[in-house]
PyMOL CGO cylinders between C-alpha atoms (Angstrom):
from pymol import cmd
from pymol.cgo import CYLINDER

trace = [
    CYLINDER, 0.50, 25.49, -52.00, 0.20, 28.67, -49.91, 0.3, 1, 1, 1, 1, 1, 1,
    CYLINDER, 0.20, 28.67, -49.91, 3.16, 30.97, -49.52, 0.3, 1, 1, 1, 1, 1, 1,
    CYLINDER, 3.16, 30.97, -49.52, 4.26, 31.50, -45.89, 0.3, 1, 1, 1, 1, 1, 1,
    CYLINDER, 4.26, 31.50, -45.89, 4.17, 34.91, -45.31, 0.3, 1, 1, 1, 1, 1, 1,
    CYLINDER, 4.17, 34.91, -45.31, 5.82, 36.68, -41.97, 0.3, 1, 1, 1, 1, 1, 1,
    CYLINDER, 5.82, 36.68, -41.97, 2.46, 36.92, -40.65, 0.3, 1, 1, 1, 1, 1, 1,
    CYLINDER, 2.46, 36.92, -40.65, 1.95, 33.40, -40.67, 0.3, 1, 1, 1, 1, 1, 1,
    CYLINDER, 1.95, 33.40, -40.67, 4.75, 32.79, -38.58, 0.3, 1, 1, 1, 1, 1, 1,
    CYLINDER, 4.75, 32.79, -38.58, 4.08, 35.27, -35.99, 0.3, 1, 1, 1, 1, 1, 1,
    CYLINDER, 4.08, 35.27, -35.99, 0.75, 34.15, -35.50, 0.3, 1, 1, 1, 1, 1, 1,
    CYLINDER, 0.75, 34.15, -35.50, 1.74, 30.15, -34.75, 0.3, 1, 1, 1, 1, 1, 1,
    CYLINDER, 1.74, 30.15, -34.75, 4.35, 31.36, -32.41, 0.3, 1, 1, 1, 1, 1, 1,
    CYLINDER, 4.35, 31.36, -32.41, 1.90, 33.86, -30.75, 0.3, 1, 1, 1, 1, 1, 1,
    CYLINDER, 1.90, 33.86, -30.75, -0.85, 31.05, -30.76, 0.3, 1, 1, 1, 1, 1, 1,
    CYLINDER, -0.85, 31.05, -30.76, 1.55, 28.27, -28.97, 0.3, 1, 1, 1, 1, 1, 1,
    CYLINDER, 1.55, 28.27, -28.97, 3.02, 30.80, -26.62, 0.3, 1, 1, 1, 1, 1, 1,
    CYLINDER, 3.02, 30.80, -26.62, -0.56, 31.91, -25.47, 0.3, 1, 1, 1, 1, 1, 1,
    CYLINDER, -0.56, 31.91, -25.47, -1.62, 28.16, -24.90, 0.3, 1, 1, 1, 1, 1, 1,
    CYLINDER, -1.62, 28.16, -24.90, 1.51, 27.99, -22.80, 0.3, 1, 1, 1, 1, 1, 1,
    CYLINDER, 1.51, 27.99, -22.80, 1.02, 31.26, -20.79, 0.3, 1, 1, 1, 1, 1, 1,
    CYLINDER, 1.02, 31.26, -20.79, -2.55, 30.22, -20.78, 0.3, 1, 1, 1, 1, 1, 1,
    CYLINDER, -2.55, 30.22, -20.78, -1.93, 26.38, -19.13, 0.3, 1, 1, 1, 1, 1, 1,
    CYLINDER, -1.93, 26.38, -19.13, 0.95, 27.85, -16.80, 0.3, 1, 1, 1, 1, 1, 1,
    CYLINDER, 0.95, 27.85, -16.80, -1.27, 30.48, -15.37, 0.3, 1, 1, 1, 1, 1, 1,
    CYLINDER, -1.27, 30.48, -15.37, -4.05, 28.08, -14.90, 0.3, 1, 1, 1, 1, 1, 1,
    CYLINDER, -4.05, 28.08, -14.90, -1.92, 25.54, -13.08, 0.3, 1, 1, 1, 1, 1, 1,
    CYLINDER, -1.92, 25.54, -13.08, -0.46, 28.32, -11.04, 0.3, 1, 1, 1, 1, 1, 1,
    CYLINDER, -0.46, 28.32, -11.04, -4.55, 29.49, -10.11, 0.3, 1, 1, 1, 1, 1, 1,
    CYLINDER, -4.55, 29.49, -10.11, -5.17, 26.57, -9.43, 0.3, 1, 1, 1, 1, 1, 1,
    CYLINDER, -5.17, 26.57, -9.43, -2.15, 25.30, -7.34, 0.3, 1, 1, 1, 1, 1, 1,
    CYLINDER, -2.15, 25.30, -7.34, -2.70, 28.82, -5.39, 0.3, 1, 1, 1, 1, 1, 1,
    CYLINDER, -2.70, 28.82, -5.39, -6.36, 28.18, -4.36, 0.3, 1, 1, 1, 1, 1, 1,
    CYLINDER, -6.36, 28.18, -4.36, -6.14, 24.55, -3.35, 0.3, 1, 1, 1, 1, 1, 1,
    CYLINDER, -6.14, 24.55, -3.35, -3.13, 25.14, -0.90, 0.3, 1, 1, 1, 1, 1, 1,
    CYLINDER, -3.13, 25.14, -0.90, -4.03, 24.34, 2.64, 0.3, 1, 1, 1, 1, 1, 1,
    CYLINDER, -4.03, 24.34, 2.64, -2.19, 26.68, 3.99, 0.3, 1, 1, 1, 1, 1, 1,
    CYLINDER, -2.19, 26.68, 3.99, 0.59, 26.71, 6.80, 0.3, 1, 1, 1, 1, 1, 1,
    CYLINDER, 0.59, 26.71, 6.80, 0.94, 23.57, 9.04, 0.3, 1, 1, 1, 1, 1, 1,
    CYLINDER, 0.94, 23.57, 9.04, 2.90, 25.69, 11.70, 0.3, 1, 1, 1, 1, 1, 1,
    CYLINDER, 2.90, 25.69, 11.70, 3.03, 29.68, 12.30, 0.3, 1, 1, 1, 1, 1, 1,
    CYLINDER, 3.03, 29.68, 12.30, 7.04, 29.23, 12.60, 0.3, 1, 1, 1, 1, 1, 1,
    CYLINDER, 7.04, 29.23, 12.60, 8.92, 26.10, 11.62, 0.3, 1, 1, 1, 1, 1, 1,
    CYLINDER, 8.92, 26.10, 11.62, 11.84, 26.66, 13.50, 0.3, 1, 1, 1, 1, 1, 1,
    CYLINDER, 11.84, 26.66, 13.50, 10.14, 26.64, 17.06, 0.3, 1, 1, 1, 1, 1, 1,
    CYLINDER, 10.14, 26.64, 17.06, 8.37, 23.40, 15.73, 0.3, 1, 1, 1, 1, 1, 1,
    CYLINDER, 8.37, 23.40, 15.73, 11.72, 22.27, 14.62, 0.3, 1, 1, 1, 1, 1, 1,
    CYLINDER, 11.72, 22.27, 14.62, 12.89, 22.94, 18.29, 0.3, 1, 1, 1, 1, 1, 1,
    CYLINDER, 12.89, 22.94, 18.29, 10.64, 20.33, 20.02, 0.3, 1, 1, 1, 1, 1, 1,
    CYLINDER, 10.64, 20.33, 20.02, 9.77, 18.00, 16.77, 0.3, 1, 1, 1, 1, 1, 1,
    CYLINDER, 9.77, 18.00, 16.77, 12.47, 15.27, 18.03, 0.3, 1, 1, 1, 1, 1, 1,
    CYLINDER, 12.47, 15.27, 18.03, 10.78, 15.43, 21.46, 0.3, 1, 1, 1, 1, 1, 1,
    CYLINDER, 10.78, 15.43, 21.46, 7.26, 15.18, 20.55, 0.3, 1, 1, 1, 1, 1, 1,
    CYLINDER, 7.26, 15.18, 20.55, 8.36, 12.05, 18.12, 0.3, 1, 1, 1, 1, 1, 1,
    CYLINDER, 8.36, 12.05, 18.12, 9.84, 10.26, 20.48, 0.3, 1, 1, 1, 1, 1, 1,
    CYLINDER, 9.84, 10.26, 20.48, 6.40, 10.96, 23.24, 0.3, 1, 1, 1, 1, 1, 1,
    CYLINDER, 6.40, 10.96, 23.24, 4.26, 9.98, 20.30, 0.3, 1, 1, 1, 1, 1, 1,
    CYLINDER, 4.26, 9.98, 20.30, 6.06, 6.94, 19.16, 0.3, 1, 1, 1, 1, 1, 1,
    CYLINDER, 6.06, 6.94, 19.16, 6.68, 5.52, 22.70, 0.3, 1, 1, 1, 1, 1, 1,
    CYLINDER, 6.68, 5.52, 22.70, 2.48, 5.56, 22.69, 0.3, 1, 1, 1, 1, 1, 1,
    CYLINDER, 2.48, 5.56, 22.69, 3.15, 2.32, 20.56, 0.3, 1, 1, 1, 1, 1, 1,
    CYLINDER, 3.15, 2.32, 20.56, -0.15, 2.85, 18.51, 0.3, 1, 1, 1, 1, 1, 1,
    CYLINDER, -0.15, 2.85, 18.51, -1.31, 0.89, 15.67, 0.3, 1, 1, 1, 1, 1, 1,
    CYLINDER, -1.31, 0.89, 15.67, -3.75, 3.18, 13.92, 0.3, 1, 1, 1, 1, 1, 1,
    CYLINDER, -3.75, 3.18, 13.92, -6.09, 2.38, 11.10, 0.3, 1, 1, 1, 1, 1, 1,
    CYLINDER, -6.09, 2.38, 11.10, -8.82, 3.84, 9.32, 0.3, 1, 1, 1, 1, 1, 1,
    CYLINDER, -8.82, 3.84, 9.32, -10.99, 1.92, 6.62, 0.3, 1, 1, 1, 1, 1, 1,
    CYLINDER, -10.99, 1.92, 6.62, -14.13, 4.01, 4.34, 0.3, 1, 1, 1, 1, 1, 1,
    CYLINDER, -14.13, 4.01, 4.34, -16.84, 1.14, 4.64, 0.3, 1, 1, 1, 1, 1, 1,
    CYLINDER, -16.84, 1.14, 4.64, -19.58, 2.66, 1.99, 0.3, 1, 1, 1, 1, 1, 1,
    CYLINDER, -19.58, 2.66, 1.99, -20.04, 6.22, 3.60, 0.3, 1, 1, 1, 1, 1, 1,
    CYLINDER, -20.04, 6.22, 3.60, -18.91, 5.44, 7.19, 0.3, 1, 1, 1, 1, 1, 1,
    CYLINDER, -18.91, 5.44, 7.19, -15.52, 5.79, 8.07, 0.3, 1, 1, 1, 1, 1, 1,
    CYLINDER, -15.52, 5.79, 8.07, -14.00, 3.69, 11.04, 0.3, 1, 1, 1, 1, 1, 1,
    CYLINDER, -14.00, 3.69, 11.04, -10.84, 4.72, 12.80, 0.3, 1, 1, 1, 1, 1, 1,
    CYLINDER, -10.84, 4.72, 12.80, -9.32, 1.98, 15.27, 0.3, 1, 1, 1, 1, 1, 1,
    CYLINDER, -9.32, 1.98, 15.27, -6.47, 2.52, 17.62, 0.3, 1, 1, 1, 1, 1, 1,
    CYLINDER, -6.47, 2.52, 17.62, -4.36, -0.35, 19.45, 0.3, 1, 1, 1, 1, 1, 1,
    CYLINDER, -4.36, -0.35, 19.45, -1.72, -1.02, 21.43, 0.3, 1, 1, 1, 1, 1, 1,
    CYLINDER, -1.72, -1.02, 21.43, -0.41, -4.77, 21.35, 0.3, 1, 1, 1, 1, 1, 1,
    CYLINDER, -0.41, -4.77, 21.35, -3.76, -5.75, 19.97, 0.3, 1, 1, 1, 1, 1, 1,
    CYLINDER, -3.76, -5.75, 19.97, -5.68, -4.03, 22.58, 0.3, 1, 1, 1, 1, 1, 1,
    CYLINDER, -5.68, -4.03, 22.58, -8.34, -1.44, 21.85, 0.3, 1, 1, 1, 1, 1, 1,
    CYLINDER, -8.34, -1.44, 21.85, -6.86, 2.08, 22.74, 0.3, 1, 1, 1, 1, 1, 1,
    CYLINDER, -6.86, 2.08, 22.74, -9.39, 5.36, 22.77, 0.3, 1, 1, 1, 1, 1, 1,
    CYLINDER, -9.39, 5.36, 22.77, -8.05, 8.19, 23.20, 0.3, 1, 1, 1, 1, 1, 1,
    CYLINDER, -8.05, 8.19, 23.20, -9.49, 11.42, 23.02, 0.3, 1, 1, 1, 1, 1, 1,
    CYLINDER, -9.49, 11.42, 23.02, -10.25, 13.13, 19.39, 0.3, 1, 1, 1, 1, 1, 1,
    CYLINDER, -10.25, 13.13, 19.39, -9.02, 16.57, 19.71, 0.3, 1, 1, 1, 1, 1, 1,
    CYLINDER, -9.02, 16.57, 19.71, -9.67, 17.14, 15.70, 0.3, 1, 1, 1, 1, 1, 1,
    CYLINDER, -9.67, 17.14, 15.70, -9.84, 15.25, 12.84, 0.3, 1, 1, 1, 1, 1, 1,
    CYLINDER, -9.84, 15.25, 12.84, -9.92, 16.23, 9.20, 0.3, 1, 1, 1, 1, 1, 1,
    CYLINDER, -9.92, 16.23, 9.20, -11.18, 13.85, 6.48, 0.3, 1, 1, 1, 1, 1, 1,
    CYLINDER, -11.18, 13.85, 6.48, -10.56, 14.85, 2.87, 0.3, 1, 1, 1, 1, 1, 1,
    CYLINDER, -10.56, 14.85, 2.87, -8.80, 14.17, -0.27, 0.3, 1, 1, 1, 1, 1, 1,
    CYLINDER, -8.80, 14.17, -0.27, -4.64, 13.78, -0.65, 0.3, 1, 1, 1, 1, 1, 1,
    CYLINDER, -4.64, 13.78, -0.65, -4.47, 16.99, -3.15, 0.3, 1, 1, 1, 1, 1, 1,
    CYLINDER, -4.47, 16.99, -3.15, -7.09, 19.25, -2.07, 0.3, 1, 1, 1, 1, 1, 1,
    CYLINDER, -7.09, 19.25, -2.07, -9.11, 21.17, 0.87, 0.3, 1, 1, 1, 1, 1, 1,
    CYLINDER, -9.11, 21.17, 0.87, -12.61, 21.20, -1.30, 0.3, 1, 1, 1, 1, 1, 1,
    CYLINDER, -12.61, 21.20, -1.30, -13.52, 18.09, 0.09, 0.3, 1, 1, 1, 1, 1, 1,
    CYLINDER, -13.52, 18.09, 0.09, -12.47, 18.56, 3.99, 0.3, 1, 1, 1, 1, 1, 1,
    CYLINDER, -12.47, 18.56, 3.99, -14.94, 17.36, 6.45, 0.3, 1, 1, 1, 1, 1, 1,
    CYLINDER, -14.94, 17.36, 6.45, -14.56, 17.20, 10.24, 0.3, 1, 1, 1, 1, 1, 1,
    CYLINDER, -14.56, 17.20, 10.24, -16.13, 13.67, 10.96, 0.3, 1, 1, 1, 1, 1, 1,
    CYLINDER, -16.13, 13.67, 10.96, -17.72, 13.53, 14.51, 0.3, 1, 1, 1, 1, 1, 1,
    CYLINDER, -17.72, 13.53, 14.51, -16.53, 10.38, 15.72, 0.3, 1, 1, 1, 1, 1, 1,
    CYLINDER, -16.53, 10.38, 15.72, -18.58, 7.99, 17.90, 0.3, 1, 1, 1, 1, 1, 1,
    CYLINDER, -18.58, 7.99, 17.90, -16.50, 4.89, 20.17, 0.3, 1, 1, 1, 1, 1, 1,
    CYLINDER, -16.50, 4.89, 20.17, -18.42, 1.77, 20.11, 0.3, 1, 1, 1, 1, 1, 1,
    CYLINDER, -18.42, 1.77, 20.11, -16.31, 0.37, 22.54, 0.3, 1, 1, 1, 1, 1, 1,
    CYLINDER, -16.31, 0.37, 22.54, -14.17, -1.13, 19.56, 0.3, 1, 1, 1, 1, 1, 1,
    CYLINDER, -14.17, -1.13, 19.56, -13.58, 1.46, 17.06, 0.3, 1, 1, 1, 1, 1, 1,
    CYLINDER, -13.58, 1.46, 17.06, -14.75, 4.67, 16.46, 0.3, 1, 1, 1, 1, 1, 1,
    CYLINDER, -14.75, 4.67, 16.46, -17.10, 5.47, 13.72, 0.3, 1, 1, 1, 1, 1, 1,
    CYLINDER, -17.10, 5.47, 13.72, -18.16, 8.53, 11.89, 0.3, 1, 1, 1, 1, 1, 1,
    CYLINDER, -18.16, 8.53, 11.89, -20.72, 9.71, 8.67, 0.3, 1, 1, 1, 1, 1, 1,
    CYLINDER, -20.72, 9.71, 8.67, -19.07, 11.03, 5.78, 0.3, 1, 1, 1, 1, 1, 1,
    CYLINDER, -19.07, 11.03, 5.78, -19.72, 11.88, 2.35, 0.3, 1, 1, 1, 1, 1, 1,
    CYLINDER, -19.72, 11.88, 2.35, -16.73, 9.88, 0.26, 0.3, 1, 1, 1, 1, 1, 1,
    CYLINDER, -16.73, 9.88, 0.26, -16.79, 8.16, -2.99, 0.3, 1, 1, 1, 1, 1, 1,
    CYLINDER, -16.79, 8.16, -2.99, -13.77, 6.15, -4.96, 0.3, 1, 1, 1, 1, 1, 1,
    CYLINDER, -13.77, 6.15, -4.96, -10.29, 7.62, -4.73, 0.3, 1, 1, 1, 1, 1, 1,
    CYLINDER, -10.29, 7.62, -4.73, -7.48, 8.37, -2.23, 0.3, 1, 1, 1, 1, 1, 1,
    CYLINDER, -7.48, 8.37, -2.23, -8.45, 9.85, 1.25, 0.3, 1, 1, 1, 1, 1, 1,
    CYLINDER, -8.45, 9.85, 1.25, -6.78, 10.58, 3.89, 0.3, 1, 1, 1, 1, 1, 1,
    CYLINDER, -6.78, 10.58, 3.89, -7.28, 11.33, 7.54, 0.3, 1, 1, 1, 1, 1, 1,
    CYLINDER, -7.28, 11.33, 7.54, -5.40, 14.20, 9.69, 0.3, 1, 1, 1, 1, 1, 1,
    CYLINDER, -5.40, 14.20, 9.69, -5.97, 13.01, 13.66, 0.3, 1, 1, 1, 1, 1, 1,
    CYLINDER, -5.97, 13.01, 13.66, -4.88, 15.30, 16.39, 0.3, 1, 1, 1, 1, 1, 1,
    CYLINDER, -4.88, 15.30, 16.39, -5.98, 12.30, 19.94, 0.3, 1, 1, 1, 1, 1, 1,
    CYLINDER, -5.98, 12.30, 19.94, -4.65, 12.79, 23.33, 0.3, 1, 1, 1, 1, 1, 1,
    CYLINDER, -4.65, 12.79, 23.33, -3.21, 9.92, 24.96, 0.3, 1, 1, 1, 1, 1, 1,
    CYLINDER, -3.21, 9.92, 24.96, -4.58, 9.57, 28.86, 0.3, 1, 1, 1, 1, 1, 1,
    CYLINDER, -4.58, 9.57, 28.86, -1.59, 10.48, 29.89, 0.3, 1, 1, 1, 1, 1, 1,
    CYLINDER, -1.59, 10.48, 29.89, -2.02, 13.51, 27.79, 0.3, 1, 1, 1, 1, 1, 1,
    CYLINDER, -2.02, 13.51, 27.79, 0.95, 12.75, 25.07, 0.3, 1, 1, 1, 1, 1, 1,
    CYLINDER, 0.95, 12.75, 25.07, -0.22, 14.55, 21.15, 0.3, 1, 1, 1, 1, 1, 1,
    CYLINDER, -0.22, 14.55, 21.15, -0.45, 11.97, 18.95, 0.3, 1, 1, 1, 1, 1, 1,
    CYLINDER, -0.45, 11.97, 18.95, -0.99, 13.69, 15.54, 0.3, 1, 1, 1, 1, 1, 1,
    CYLINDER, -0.99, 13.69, 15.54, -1.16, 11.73, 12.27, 0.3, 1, 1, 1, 1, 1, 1,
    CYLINDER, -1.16, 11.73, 12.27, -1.71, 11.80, 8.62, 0.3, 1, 1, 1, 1, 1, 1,
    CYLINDER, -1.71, 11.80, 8.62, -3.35, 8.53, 7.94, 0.3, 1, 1, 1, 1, 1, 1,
    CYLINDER, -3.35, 8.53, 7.94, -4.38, 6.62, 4.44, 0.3, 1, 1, 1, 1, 1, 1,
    CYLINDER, -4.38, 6.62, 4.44, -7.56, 5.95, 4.19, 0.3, 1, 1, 1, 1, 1, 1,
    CYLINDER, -7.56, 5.95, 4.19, -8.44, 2.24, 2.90, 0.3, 1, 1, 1, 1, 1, 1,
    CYLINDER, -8.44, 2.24, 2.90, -10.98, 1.93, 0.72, 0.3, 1, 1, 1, 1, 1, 1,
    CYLINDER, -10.98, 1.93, 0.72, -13.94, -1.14, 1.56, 0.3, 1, 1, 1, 1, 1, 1,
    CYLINDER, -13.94, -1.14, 1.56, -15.86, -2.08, -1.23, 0.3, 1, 1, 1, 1, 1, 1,
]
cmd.load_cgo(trace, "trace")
């Protein structure tokens, strides 16, 4: 058996500090470059009108649902089973934990639903929708995306 020398010591504890340094500043890189970014330039004149635009946007009394059917994603909107369609203002397809995968699907109304092309595989989705009501209320949603097989 080996003696342990001081050496020996120092260099376990400066081999598991640097893979600790090392994952923590490769979570941090990473956490860094896939933020989004701001939702709002300032929070507290959102804050100031959030209540308000709530209420407008729940009083639509929208039942919105988007389903990933192979690469075509389908977005309905209705209101006591009828078929709503409002105008898209934007719409941002992409993944729950990062931007790399945002797409801006150009949406098509068939008179039923709308329908767009995307590039999606397995895994969680989600779907940011900015419509306009016709009586020009925001109705602006994060929406899971189901998964057809």
């Amino acid at each position: 058996m080996t003696e342990i020398k001081g050496w020996h010591v120092f260099a376990a504890f400066a081999t598991a500090f640097g893979v600790i340094i090392a994952v923590n500043v490769t979570l941090a890189v990473n956490a860094v470059r896939t933020f989004p970014g701001l939702e709002v330039r300032n929070s507290y004149v959102a804050s100031q009108i959030f209540d308000e635009n709530r209420a407008a946007q729940l009083a639509l009394d929208w039942d919105v649902d988007a389903e990933l059917h192979g690469d075509e994603l389908r977005l309905s909107v209705t209101r006591d089973g009828q078929t709503v369609a409002p105008r898209i203002e934007e719409a941002t397809f992409g993944r729950a934990t990062s931007v790399a995968w945002d797409q801006r699907p150009e949406f098509v109304f068939d008179g039923r639903v709308y329908r767009a092309a995307v590039m999606a595989g397995r895994g969680n989705w989600n779907l940011r929708l900015r419509a306009r009501a016709d009586d020009g209320t925001l109705f602006q949603q994060r929406i899971v995306v189901r998964v057809i097989q």
